[in-house]
TINUBA-276643 format. One line per 2 residues: their letters; for each residue x, y, z of N, C-alpha, C, O. Coordinates in steps of 0.1 Angstrom, whole numbers, plus 2048, in hexadecimal, padded with zeros to 3 digits. Each point is the difference from the previous one (the first is absolute). Example, Ala and Ser with C-alpha at 12.3 -4.5 7.8 and 13.67 -1.06 7.14 Angstrom:
<pts>
AS) 884:7C7:84E:7F7:80C:800:809:80C:800:80A:800:807 ~ 7F2:80B:7F2:809:80B:800:7F8:80B:808:805:80B:801
</pts>
This chain:
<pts>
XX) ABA:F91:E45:7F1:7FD:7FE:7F9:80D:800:801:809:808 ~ 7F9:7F8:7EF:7F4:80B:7FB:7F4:802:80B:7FA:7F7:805
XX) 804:818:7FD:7F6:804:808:7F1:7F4:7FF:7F9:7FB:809 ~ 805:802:7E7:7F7:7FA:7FC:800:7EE:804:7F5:7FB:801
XX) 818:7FE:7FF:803:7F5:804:7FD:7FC:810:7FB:7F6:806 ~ 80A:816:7FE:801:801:810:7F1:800:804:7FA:7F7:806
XX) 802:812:7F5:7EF:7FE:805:7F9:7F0:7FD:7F8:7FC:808 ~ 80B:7FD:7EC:7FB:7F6:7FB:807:7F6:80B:7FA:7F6:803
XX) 80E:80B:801:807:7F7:808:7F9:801:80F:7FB:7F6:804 ~ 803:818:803:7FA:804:809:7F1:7F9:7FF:7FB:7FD:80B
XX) 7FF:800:7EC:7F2:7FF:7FE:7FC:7EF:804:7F8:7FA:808 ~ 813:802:7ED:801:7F1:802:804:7FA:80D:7FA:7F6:804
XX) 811:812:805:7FF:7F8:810:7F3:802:804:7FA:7F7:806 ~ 801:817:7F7:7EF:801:80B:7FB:7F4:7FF:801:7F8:809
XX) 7FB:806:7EB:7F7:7F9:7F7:804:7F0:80D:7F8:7FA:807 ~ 815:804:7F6:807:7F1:80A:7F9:800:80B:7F8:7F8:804
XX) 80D:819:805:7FD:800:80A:7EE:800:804:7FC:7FC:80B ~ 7FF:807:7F0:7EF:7FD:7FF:7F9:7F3:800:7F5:7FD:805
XX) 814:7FA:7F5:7FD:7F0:7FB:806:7F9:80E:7FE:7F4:803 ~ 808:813:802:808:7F5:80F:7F9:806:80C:7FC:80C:801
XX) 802:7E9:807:7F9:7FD:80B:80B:80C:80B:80C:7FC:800 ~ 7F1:810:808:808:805:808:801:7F7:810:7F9:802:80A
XX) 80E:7F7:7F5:7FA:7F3:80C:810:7F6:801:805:7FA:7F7 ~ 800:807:815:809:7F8:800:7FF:7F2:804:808:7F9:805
XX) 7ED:806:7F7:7FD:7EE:801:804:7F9:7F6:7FD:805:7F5 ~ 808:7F3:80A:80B:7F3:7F7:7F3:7FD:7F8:800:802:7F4
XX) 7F6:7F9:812:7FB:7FC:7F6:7F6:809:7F9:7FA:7FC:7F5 ~ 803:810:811:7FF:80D:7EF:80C:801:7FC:7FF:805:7F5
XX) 80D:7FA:80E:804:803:7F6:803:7F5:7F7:802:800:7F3 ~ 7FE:7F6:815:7FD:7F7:7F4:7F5:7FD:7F1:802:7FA:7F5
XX) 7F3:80D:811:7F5:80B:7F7:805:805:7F6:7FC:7FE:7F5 ~ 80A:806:80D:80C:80D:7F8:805:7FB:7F7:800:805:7F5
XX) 80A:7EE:80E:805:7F7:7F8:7FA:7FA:7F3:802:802:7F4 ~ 7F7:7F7:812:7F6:7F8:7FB:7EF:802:7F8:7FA:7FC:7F6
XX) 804:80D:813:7F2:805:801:7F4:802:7F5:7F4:7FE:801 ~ 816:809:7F4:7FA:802:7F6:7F9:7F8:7F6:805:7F4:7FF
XX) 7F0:80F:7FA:7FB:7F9:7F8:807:7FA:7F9:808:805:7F9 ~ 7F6:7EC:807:807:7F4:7F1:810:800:80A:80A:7FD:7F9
XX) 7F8:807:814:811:7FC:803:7FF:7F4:805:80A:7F9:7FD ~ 7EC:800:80B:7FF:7F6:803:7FC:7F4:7FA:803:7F5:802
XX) 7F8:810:7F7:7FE:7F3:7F3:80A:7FC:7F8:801:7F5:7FA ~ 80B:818:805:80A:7FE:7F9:809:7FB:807:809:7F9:7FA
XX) 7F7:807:812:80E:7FB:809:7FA:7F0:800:807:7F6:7FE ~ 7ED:809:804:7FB:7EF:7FE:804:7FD:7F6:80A:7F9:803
XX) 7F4:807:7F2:808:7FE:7EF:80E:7FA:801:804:7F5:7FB ~ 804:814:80F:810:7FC:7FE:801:7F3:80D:80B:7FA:802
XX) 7EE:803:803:802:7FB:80F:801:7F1:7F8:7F7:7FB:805 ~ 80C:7FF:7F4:803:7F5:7F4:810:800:7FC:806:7F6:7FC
XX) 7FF:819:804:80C:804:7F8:7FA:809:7F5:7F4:802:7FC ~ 81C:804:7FE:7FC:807:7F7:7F8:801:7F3:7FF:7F6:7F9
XX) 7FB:815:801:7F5:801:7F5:806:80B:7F6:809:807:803 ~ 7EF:7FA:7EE:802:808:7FC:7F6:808:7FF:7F5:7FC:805
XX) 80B:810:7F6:7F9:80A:801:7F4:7FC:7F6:7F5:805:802 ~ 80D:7F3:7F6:7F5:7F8:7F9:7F3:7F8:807:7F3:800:800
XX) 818:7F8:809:7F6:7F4:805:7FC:807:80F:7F8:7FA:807 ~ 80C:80F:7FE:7FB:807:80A:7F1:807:7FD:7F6:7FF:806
XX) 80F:808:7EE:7F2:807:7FC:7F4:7F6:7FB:7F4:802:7FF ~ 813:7F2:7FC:7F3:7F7:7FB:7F9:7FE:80F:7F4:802:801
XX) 811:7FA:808:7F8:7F8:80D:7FF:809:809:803:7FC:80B ~ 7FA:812:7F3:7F7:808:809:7F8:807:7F6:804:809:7F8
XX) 7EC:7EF:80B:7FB:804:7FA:7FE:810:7FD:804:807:80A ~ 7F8:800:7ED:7F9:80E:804:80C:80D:800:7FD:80C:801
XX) 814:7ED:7FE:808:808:804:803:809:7EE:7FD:7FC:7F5 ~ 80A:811:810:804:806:7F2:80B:7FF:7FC:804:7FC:80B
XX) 806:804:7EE:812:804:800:7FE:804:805:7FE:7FB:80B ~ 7FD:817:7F3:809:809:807:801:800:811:809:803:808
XX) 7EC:7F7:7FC:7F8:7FF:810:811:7F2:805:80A:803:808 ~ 7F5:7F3:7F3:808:7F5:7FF:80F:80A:7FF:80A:7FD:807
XX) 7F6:80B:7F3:810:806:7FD:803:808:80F:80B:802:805 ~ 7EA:802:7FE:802:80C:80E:801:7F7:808:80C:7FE:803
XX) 7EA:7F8:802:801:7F7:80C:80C:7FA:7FF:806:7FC:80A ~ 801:801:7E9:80E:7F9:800:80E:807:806:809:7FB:807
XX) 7F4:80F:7F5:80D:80E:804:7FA:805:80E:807:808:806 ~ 7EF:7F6:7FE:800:805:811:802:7F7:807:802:803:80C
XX) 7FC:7ED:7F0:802:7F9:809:810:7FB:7FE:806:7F8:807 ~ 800:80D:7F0:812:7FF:7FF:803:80B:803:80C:801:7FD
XX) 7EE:80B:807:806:80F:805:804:7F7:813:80A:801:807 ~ 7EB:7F9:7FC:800:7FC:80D:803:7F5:802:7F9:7FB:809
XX) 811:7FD:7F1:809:7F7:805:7F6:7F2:7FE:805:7F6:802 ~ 7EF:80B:7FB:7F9:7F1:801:801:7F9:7F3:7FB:7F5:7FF
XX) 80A:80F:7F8:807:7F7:7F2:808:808:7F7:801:80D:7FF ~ 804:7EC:7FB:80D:803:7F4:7FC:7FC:7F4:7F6:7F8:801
XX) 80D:809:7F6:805:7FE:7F0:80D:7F8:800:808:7FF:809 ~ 7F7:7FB:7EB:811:7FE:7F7:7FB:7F4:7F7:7F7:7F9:802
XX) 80F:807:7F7:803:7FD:7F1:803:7F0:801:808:7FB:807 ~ 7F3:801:7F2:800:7F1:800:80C:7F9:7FA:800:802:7F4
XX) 808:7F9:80F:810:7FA:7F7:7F6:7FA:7EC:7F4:7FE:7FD ~ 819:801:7FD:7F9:7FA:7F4:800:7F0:7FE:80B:7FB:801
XX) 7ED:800:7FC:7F8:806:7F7:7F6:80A:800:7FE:809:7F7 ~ 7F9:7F6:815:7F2:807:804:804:80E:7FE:7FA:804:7F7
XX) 80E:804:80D:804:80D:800:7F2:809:805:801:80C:7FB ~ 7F6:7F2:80B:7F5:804:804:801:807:80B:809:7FC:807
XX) 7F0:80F:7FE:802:809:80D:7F4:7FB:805:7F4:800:7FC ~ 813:7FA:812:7F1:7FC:80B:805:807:80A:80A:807:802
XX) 7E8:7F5:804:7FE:808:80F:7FF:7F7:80B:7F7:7F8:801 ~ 810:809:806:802:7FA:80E:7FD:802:810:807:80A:803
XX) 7F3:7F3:804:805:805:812:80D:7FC:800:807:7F8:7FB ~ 7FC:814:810:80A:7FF:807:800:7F1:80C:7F8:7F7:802
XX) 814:80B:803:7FC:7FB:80C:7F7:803:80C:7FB:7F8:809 ~ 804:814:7F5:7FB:800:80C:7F1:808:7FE:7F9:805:808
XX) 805:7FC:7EA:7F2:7FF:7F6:7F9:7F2:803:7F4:7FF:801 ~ 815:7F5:800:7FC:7F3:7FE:7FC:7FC:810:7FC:7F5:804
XX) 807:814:805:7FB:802:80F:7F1:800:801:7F9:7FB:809 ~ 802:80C:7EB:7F0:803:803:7FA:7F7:7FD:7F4:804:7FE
XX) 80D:7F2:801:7F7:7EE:7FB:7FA:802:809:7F5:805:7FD ~ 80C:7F8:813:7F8:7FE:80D:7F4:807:7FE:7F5:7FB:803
XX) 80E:81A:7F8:7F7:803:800:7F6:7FD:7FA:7F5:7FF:806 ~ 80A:7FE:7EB:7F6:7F6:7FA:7F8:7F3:800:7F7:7FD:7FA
XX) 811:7FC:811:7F7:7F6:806:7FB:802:80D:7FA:7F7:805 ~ 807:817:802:7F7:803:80C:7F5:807:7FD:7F5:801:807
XX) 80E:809:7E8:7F4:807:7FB:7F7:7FC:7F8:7F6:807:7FC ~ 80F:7E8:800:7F4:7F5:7FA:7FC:7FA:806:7F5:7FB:7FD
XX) 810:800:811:7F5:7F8:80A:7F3:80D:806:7F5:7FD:800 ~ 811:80F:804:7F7:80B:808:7F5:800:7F4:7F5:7FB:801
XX) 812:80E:7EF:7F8:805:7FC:7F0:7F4:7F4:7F5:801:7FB ~ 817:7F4:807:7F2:7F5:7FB:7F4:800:808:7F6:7FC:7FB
XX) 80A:807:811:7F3:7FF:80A:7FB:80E:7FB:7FB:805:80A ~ 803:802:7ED:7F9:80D:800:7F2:7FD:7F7:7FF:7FE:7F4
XX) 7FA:802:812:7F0:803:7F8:802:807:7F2:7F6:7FC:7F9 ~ 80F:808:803:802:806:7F6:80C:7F9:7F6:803:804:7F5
XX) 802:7F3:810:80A:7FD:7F7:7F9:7F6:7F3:7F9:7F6:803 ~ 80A:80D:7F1:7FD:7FA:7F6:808:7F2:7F4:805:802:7F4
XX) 7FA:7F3:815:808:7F9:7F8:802:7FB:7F1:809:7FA:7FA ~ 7E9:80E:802:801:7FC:7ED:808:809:7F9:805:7FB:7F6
XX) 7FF:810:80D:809:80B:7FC:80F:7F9:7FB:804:7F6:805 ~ 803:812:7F1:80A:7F9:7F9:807:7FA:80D:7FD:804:80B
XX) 80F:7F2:7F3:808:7F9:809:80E:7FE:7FA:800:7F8:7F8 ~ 80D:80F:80B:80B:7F9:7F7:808:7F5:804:806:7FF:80B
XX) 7FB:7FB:7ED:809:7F4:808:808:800:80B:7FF:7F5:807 ~ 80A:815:7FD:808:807:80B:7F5:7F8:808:800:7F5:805
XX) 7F5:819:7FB:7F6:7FF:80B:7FB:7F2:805:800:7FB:80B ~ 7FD:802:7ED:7FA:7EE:804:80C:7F4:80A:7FE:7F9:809
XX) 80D:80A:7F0:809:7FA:802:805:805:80F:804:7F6:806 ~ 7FD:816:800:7FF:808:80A:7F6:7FD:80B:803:7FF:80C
XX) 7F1:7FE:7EE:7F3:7FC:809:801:7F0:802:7FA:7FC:80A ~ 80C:7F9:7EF:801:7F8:800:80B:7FB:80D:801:7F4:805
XX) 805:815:7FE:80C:801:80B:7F6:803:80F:7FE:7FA:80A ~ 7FD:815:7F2:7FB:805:80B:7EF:7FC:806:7FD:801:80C
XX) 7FA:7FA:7EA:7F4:7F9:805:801:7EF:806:7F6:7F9:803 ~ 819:803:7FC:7FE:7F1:7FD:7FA:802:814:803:80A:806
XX) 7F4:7E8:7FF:7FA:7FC:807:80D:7F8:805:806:7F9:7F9 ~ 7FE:808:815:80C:7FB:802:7FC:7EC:809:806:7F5:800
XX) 7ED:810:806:7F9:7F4:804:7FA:7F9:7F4:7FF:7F3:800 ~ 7FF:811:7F8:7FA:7F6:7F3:809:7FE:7F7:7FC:7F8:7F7
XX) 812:80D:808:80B:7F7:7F6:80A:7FB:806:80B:7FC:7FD ~ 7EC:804:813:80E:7F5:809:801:7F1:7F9:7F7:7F9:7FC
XX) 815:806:804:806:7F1:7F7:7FF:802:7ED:804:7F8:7F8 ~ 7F8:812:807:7FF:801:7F2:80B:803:7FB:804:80A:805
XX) 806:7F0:7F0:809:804:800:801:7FD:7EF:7FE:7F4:7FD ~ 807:816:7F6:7FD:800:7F4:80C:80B:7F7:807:809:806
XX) 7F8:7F4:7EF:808:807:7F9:7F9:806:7F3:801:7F9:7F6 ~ 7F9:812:809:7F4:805:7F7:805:808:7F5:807:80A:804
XX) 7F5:7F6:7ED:802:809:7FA:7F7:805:7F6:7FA:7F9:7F7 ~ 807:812:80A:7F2:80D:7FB:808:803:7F0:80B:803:7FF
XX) 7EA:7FA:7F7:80A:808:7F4:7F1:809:7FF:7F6:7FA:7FF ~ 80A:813:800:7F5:809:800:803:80C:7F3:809:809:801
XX) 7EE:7F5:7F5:805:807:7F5:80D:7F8:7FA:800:7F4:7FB ~ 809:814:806:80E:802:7F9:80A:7FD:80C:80C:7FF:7FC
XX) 7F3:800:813:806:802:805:801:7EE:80F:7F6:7F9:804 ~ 813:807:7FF:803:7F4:808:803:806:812:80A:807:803
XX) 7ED:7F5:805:804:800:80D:7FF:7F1:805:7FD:7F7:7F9 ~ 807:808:817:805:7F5:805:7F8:7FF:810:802:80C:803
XX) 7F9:7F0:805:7FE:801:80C:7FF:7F3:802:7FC:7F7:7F8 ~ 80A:806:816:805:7F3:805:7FF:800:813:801:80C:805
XX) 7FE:7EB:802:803:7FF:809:7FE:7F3:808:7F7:7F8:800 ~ 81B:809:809:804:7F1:801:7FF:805:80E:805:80B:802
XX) 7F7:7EF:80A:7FF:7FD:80D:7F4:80D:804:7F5:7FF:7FC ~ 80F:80F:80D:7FC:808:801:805:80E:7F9:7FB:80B:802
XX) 813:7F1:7F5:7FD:80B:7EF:7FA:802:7FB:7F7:7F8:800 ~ 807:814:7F7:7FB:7FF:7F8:807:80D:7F5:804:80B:803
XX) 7FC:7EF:7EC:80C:80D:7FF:7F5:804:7EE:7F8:7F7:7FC ~ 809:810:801:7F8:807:7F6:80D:808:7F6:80A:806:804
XX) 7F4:7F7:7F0:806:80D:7FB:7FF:7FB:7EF:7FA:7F5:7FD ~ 80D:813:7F9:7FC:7FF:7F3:810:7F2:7FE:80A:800:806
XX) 7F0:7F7:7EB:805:7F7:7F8:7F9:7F3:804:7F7:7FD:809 ~ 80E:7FF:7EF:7FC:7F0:801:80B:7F7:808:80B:804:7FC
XX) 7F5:7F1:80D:808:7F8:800:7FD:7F6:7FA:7F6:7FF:7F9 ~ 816:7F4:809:800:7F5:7F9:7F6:7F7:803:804:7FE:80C
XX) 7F0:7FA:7F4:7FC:7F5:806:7F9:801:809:801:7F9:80B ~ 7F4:810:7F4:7F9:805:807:7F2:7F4:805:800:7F5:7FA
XX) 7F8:80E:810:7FA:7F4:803:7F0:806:7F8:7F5:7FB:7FD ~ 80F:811:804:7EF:802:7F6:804:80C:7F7:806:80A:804
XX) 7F4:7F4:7F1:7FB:810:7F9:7F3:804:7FA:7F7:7F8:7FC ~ 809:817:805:7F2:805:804:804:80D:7F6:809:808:802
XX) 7EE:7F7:7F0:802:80B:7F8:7F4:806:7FB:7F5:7F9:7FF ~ 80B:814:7FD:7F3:809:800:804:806:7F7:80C:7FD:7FD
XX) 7EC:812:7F9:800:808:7FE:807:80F:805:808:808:7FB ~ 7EF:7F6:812:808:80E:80B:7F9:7F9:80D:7F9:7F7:803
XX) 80F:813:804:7FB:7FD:80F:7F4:7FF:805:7FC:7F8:809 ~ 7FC:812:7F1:7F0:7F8:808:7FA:7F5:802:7FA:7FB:809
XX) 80D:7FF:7E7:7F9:7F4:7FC:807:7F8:80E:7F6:7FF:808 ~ 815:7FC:7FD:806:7FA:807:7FD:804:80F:7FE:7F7:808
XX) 800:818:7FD:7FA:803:80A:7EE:7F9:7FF:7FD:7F9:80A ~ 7FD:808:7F0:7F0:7FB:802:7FF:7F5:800:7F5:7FB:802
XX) 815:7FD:7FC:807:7EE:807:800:802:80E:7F9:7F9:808 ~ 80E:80F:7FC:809:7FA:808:7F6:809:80E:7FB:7FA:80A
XX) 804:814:7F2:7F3:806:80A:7F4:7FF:7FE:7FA:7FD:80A ~ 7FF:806:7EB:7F4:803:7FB:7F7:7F3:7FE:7F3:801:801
XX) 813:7F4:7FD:7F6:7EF:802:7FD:7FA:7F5:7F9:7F6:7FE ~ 80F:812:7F8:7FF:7FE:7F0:806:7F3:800:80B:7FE:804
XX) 7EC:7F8:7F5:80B:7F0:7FE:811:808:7FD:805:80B:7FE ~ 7FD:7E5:802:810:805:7FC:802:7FA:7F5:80C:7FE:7FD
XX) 7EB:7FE:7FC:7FB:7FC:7F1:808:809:7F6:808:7FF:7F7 ~ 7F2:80A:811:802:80F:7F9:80E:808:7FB:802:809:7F8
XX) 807:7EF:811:810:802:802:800:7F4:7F7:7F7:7F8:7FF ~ 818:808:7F7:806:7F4:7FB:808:7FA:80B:808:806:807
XX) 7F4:7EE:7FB:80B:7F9:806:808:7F7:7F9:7FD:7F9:7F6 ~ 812:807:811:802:7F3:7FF:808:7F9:807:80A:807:804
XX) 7F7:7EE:801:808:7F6:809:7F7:7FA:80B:7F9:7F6:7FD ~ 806:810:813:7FB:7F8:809:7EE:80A:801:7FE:80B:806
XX) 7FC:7EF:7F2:7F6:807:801:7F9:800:80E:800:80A:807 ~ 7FB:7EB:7FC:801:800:810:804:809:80A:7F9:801:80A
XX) 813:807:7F5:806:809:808:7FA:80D:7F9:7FE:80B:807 ~ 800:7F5:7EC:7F9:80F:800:7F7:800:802:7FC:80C:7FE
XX) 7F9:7EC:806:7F1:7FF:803:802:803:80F:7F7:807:805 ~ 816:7F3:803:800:800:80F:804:814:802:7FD:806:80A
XX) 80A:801:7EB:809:809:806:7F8:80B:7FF:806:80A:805 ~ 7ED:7F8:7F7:7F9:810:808:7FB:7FE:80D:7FA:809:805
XX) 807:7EB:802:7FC:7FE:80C:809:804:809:7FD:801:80C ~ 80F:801:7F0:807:802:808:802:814:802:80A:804:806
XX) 7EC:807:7F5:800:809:7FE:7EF:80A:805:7F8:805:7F8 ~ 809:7FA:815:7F4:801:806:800:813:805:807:807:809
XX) 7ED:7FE:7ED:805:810:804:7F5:800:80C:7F6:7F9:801 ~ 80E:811:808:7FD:802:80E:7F4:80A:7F8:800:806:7F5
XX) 7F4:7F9:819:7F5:80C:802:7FF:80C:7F8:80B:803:7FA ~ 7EE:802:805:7FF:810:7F9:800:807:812:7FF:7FA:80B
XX) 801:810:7F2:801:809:80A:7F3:807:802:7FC:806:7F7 ~ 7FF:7FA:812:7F5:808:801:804:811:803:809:805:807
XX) 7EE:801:7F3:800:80E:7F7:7FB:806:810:809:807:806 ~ 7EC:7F6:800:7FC:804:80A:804:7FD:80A:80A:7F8:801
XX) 7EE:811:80E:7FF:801:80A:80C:806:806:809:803:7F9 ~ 7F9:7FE:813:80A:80C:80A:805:7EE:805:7F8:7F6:801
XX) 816:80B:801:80A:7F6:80A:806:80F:806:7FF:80B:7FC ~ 80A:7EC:812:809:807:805:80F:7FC:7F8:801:7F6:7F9
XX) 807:811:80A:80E:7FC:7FB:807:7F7:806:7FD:800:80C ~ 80C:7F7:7F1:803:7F8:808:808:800:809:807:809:7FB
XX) 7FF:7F4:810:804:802:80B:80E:7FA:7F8:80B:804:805 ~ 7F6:7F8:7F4:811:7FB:7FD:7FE:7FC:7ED:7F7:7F9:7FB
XX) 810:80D:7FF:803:802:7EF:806:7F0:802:806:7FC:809 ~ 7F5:7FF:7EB:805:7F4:7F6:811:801:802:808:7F9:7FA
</pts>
C-alpha cells in the first residue's frame, strides 16, 4: 500500500471514528448500528422478508441510490442483513435481515407506540405499506378487539398484505391468503390509514366481502394522548 492509500485509509477510520458514540452503553452503540439517517426505515422495509433494491427505493420516500447503496453496505458491513441472488427463474438480487437483524421488530413497536404521542408527529406525511401494516400490529387496542377475531386483506397499490387475528394473535405480514373474511383495497397507504385512524368513511377504501367488519375494524385502533410539551415532572421512581 502506497504512502497516498495509507493516508486515505487513515482518513476514512477518523471519519468512522467521529460518527460513533465513545460510550460503552449497548444501546449507543446500538446508535452506531442503526443510527444513521434512512437505516431505520430501511431495516423496517425488510421486516416483511426480502426486497429488491428497486422496490426498497420506491417505499422510502425522499431516498437517493446512491444514499440507499451506502445504508445497504453498512448495514451488511455490520451483520444486520445480507444479499443473494434469487434461484431462476427471478434471478434477482434482494436484500434481506439476518437473523438476528430480524431481532429488531420489538424495537419498532416500542418506538411507534412512544413516538406517536409526540406533539409534533404528523400523520398526513407519505405512509408505506410496511408501515401501516406495522402500526396495525402495534396500535391495535387490546380491550377494544377483545373477541374480535378476522382474517383481513390489504391489496395497496401493486402490492398484497394480510393481518389477521384469532384469539389473542395477531400476525401481519406481506401476500394474500386464501378466503379471506374481508378485503380492503386503496391506491397507497394513506388512503387506508385515514380509514382506519383519521375518521375518513371507509367508503373511501374498496371493500369487499363482510362489510360490516370493516366498518367495525378502525375501532379497534385507539391512539393514546399527545404528550404534553410542557411543564417540570420528577423522574420516576421505577422505569417501565
Amino acid at each position: 500500500m502506497t504512502t497516498v492509500e495509507l493516508e486515505k485509509v487513515t482518513k476514512a477510520r477518523r471519519g468512522e471514528d467521529k460518527r460513533r458514540y465513545d460510550d460503552a452503553c449497548a444501546a449507543a452503540h446500538g446508535m452506531d448500528l442503526i443510527g444513521e439517517r434512512w437505516s431505520m426505515p430501511l431495516i423496517r422495509e425488510l421486516l416483511f422478508g426480502p426486497r429488491r433494491f428497486s422496490d426498497l427505493r420506491a417505499s422510502l420516500n425522499g431516498i437517493s441510490a446512491n444514499v440507499l447503496t451506502q445504508r445497504l453496505e453498512g448495514l451488511e458491513a455490520a451483520g444486520v442483513l445480507t444479499r443473494r441472488k434469487l434461484p431462476p427463474p427471478a434471478s434477482v438480487q434482494v436484500y434481506e435481515l439476518t437473523r438476528w437483524g430480524y431481532e429488531a421488530a420489538p424495537i419498532f413497536a416500542a418506538l411507534g407506540r412512544w413516538a406517536v404521542r409526540s406533539p409534533q408527529h404528523d400523520p398526513t406525511r407519505p405512509f408505506s405499506p410496511v408501515s401501516l401494516m406495522l402500526s396495525l400490529r402495534t396500535m391495535l387496542d387490546a380491550a377494544a378487539a377483545q373477541g374480535f377475531e378476522a382474517s383481513i386483506v390489504f391489496h395497496i397499490g401493486n402490492e398484497a398484505y394480510h393481518w389477521s387475528k384469532a384469539g389473542e394473535e395477531v400476525k401481519v405480514g406481506r401476500g394474500a391468503p386464501d378466503k379471506p373474511d374481508l378485503v380492503m383495497a386503496a391506491p397507497d397507504a394513506s388512503t387506508v390509514a385515514a380509514a382506519i385512524y383519521g375518521g375518513a368513511p371507509v367508503e373511501t377504501v374498496l371493500v369487499e366481502g363482510n362489510v360490516a367488519l370493516a366498518r367495525r375494524f378502525p375501532s379497534l385502533f385507539i391512539l393514546p394522548e399527545k404528550a404534553s410539551a410542557s411543564g417540570v415532572v420528577e423522574a420516576p421512581s421505577q422505569l417501565p
